[in-house]
C-alpha positions in Angstrom: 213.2 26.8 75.8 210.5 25.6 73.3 207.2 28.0 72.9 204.0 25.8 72.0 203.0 27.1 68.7 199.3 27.2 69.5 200.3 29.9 72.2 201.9 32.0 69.9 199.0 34.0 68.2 196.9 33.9 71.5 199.5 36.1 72.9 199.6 38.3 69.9 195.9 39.2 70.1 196.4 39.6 73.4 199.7 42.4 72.8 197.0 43.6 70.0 194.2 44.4 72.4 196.7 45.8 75.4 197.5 48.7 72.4 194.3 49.6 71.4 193.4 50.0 75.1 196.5 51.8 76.0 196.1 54.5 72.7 192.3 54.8 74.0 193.2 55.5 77.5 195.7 58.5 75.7 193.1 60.1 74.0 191.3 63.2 75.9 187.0 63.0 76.0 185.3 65.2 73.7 182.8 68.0 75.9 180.0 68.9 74.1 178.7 71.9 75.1 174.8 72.7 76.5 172.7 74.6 73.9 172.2 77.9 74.5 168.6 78.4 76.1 165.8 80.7 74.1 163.7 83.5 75.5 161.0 85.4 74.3 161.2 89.1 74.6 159.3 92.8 73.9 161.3 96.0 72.9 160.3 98.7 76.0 159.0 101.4 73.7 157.2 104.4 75.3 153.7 105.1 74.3 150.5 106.9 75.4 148.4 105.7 77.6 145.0 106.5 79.6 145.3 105.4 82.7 142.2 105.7 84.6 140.9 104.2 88.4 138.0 102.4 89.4 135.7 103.4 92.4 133.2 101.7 93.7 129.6 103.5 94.9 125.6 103.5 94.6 123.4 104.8 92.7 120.8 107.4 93.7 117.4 108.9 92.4 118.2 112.7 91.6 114.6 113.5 92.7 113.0 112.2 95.3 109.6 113.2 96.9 107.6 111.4 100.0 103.9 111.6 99.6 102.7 112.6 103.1 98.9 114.1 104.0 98.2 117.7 104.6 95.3 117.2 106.1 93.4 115.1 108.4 90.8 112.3 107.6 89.8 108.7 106.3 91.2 107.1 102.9 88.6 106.7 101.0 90.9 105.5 97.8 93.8 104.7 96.4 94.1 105.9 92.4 97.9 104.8 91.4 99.2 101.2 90.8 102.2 100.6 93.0 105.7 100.1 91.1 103.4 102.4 88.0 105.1 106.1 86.6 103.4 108.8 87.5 103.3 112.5 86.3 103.3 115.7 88.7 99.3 116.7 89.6 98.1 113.1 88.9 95.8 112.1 91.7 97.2 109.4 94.1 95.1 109.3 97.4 91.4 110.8 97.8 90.9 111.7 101.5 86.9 111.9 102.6 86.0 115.3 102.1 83.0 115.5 104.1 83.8 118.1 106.7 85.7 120.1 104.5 83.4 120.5 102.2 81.6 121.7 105.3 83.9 124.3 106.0 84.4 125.8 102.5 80.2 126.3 102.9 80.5 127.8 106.3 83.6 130.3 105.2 80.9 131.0 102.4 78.2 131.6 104.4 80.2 134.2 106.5 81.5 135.9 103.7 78.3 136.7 101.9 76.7 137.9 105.7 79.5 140.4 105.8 78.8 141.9 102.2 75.8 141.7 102.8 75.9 144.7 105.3 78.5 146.4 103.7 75.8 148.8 101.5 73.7 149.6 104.7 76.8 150.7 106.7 78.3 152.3 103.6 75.8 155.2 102.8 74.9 155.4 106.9 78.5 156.5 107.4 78.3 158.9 104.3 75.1 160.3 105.8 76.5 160.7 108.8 79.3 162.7 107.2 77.2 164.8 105.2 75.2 165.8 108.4 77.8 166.4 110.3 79.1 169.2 107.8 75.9 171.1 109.0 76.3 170.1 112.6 73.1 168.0 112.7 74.5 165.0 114.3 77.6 164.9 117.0 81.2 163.5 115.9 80.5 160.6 118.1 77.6 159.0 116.1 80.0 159.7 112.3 83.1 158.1 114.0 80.4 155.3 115.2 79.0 154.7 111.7 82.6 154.8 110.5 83.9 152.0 113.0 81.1 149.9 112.3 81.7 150.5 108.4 85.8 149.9 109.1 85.1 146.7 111.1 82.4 145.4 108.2 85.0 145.7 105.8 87.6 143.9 107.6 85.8 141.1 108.4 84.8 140.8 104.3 88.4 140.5 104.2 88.7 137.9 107.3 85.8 136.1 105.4 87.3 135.8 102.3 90.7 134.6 104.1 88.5 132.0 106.0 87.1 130.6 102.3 90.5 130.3 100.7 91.7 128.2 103.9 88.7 125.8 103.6 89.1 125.6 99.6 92.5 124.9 100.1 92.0 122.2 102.8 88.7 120.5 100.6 91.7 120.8 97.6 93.7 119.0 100.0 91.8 116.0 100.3 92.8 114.9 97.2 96.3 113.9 97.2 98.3 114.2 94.0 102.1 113.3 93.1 104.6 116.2 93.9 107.0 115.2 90.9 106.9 113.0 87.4 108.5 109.5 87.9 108.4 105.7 89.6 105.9 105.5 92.4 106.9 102.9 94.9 104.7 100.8 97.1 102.1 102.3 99.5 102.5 102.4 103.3 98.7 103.2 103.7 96.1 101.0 103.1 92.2 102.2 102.5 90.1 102.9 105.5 93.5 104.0 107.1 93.2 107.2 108.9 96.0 109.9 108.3 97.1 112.9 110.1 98.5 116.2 108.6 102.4 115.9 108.1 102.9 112.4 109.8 106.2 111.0 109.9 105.3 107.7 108.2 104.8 108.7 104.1 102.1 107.1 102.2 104.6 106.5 99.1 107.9 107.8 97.8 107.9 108.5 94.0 111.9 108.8 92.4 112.6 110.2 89.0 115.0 107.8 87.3 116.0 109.2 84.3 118.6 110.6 84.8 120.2 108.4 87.9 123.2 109.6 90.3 125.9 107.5 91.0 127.7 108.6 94.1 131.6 107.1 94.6 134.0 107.9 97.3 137.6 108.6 96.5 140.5 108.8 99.3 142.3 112.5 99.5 145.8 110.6 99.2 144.8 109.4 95.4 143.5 113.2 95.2 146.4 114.6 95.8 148.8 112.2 94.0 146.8 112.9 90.7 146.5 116.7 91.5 150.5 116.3 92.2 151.2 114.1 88.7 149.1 116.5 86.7 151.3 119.6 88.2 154.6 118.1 87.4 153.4 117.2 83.7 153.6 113.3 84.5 149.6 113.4 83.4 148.0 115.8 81.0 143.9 116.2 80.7 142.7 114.1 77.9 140.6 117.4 76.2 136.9 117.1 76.4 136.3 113.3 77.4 138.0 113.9 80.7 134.6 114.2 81.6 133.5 110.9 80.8 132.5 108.1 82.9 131.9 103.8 82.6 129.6 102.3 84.5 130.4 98.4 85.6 127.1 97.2 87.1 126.9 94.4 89.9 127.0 91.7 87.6 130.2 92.5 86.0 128.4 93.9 82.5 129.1 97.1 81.2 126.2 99.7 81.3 126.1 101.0 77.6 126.0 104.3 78.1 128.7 106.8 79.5 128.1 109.4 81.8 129.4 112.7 83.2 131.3 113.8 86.3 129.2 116.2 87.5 131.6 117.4 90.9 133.4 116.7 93.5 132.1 117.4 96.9 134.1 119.9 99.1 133.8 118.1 102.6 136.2 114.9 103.5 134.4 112.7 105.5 137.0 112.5 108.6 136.0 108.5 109.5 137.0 107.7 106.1 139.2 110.5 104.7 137.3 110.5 101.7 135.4 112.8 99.4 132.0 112.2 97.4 132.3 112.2 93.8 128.6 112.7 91.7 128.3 110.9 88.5 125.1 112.1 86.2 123.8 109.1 84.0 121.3 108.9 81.5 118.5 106.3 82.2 116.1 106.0 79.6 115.3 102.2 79.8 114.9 102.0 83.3 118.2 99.6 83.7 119.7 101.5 86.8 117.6 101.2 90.2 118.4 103.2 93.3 120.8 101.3 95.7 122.4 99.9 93.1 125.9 98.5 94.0 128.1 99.4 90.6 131.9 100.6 90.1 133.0 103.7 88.2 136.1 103.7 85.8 137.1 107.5 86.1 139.9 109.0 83.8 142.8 110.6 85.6 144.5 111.8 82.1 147.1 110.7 79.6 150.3 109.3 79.9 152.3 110.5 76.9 155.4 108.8 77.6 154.4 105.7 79.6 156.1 102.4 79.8 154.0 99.3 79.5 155.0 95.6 79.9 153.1 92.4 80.2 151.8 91.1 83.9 153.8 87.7 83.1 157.2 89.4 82.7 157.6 90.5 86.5 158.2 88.0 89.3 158.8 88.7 92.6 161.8 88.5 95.5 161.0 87.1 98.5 160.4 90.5 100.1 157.7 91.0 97.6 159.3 94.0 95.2 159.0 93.4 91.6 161.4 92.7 89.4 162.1 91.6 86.0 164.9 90.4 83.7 166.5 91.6 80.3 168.3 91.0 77.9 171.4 93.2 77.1 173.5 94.0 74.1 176.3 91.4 75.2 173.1 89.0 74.8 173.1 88.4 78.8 170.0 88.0 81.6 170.3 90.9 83.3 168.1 91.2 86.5 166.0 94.9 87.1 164.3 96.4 90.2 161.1 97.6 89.6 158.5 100.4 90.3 154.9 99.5 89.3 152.1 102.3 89.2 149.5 100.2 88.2 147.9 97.3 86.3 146.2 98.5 83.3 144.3 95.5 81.9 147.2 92.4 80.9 149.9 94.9 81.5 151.8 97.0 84.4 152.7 100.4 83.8 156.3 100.9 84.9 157.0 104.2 87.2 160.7 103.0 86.9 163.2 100.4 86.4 163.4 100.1 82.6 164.4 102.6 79.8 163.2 103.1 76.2 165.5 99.9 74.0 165.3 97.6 77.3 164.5 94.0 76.2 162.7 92.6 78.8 161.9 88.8 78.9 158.3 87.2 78.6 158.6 83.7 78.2 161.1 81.6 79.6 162.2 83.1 82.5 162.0 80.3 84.5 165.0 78.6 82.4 167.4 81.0 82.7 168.8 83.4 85.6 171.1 86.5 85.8 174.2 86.4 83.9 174.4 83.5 81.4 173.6 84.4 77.8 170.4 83.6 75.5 168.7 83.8 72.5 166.2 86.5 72.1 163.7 86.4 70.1 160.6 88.8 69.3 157.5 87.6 72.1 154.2 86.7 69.9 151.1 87.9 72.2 148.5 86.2 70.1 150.6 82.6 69.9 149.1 79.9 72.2 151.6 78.7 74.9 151.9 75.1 74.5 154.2 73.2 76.1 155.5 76.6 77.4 157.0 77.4 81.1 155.6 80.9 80.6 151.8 82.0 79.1 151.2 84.9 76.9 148.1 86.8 76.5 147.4 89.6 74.7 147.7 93.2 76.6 145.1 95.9 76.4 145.3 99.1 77.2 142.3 101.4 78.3 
C-alpha cells in the first residue's frame, strides 16, 4: 500500500499534538490557597474606671417668697421694675395710708386721755389711804379710789396696745420685699384694691444664687449601687464623691460643679422613686427656675473594670451581646456577654471576657467562629477608610 508523502508529516503533527494533550490531561491542578483574612484587635486589660449615671430633673429657687398685703386699701404705687433684683426691706408697693394714719392719731389721742388722769387718781387713792389709817373715810370710798386708779392704769396699757396696732398697720401700708433676689412680674396693677392675706400674690421674688436642682432616682438603681458598694465591686472616690455636672437643655455643659446636698427619705409610691437635691452655685444668673437639665452623679470607682469599644459587640438574634476573640491557636472564637453600661465610646463588661482576651474591632464582619486570622494591634485614632468596621476613639468619664 503506497502512503502519499504529503500525508506523512500532517499525521505526525497530529501524533505530536494527541501527546502533549494526553501528558496535560495527566498532570493534577495546582490549588492555591485563600489568604488568610486580617483583623484588628485590643488586649482586655483591667483598669479603673468612674462609672457614674445620669438623671434627669429641674431646677428650683432655694428661696422663694410671695409678696401678699397685710392690710387693706388702694395701690397708690408700684416702686420696683419687674424682672429687677431686689434686696430684703426695699419698698415694693405703697398702699394709701389715709385711714391708717387716722388710727395711729386716734390710738394717740386715747392714750394721752388715759395719762392724763393717771396723776389725779394717783394721789386721790393715796389720800384716801392715808385717811383711812385714822378712820376718816370708810373702806368703800379707798377700794373706790383704788379701782378707778387700777382701771386708769390698765387702760394706759390697753392705749398703748391700741397705738402699736395702728403704727404697725400705717407701717403696713408700705409693702417691702421679704427676701434679697429676682422680683418677678406683678399680678396687681395701680388703683387695684387689695385685701389682707389674699390668695392672689402681688409678686414672687426667688433668690437665684445658689439654684437647686431636684432629680429622681428609682430605689432598684439605689439598691444595686448600695449592694455593689457592699460587696467591694465599687469603692467611694474620696472627697469628689460629692460632686455633680450639670448638662443644661441645650446639650452644653454648665461650667461649674455642684454638690449633692441629700437624698430624700420618702419614695414616692406612683413612681418608686426618691428625690435627690443638688446645691449649685449661680453667680451669673445662667440657671432659671423650671429649668429642664440632666445630672451626671458619681456612683464610685471601678478598680478592676473591663472596658471595650461599642463597635466590638454585635448582637444574636435574641438581642444578647456578644463578641469575638482571638485565641492563642490564632482562631475566632465567639463570647457571650454581660454589659453594665455604656461609658462614653465604650461598654463596661460585667462578664464574658478575662484579663489577656483579644477581642476583635475591625473586621468582624469577614470572618466567623473557628477559622484562623491575623491579629493585629486596633489603632483608635486611624480613620476607617475603605473599612467594614469604624473606629473611634473611647473615653472614659
Amino acid at each position: 500500500m503506497k502512503i502519499n508523502k504529503q500525508i506523512v508529516p500532517l499525521i505526525a503533527v497530529i501524533i505530536l499534538l494527541s501527546c502533549i494533550m494526553i501528558g496535560g490531561c495527566g498532570k493534577k491542578e495546582k490549588m492555591v490557597a485563600p489568604p488568610v483574612p486580617e483583623v484588628a484587635v485590643v488586649t482586655v486589660q483591667p483598669r479603673q474606671v468612674l462609672t457614674t449615671t445620669e438623671l434627669a430633673g429641674r431646677t428650683s429657687s432655694n428661696l422663694i417668697a410671695e409678696v401678699r398685703p397685710q392690710v387693706g386699701g388702694i395701690i397708690q404705687r408700684r416702686l420696683f421694675t419687674e424682672g429687677s433684683d431686689v434686696r430684703a426691706g426695699q419698698p415694693l408697693f405703697q398702699i394709701d395710708p389715709a385711714i391708717y394714719q387716722a388710727a395711729v392719731s386716734n390710738a394717740s389721742a386715747a392714750l394721752a386721755r388715759s395719762e392724763a388722769n393717771l396723776s389725779a387718781l394717783q394721789l386721790r387713792a393715796d389720800r384716801m389711804r392715808e385717811l383711812l389709817a385714822e378712820k376718816a373715810v370708810s373702806k368703800q370710798d379707798y377700794d373706790d379710789a383704788s379701782a378707778a386708779l387700777k382701771q386708769t392704769q390698765a387702760d394706759i396699757q390697753y392705749g398703748k396696745a391700741n397705738l402699736e396696732t395702728a403704727r404697725i398697720n400705717l407701717k403696713y401700708t408700705t409693702i417691702t420685699a421679704p427676701i434679697s433676689g429676682r422680683i418677678g412680674r406683678s399680678g396687681i396693677t395701680e388703683g387695684a384694691l387689695v385685701t389682707a392675706h389674699q390668695p392672689l400674690a402681688l409678686a414672687t421674688i426667688q433668690k437665684l444664687d445658689p439654684m437647686y436642682v431636684d432629680v429622681t432616682q428609682s430605689t432598684t438603681d439605689i439598691l444595686k449601687l448600695r449592694r455593689k458598694l457592699q460587696e467591694g465591686q465599687l469603692s467611694r472616690n474620696g472627697k469628689n464623691q460629692q460632686q455633680v455636672q450639670l448638662i443644661l437643655d441645650d446639650g452644653s455643659e454648665y461650667p461649674l460643679k455642684g454638690k449633692l446636698q441629700f437624698q430624700d427619705v420618702t419614695v414616692d409610691p406612683t413612681t418608686g422613686s426618691v428625690i435627690l437635691r443638688i446645691v449649685f452655685s449661680n453667680p451669673k444668673g445662667i440657671l432659671l427656675p423650671g429649668m429642664f437639665v440632666r445630672a451626671i452623679i458619681q456612683e464610685g470607682v471601678h478598680k478592676n473594670a473591663i472596658i471595650i469599644p461599642q463597635q466590638s459587640v454585635s448582637r444574636d438574634p435574641k438581642g444578647n451581646p456578644l463578641t469575638l476573640t482571638v485565641d492563642k491557636d490564632g482562631k475566632v472564637q465567639q463570647k457571650p456577654l454581660t454589659l453594665d453600661r455604656a461609658i462614653g465610646s465604650e461598654w463596661l463588661v460585667s462578664s464574658g471576657l478575662e484579663p489577656g482576651d483579644k477581642v476583635i474591632v475591625e473586621g468582624m464582619l469577614k470572618v466567623k467562629p473557628g477559622i484562623p486570622v491575623k491579629a493585629v494591634p486596633f489603632d483608635a485614632g486611624e480613620k476607617s477608610s475603605g473599612k467594614t468596621d469604624n473606629a473611634k476613639p473611647a473615653k472614659t468619664k
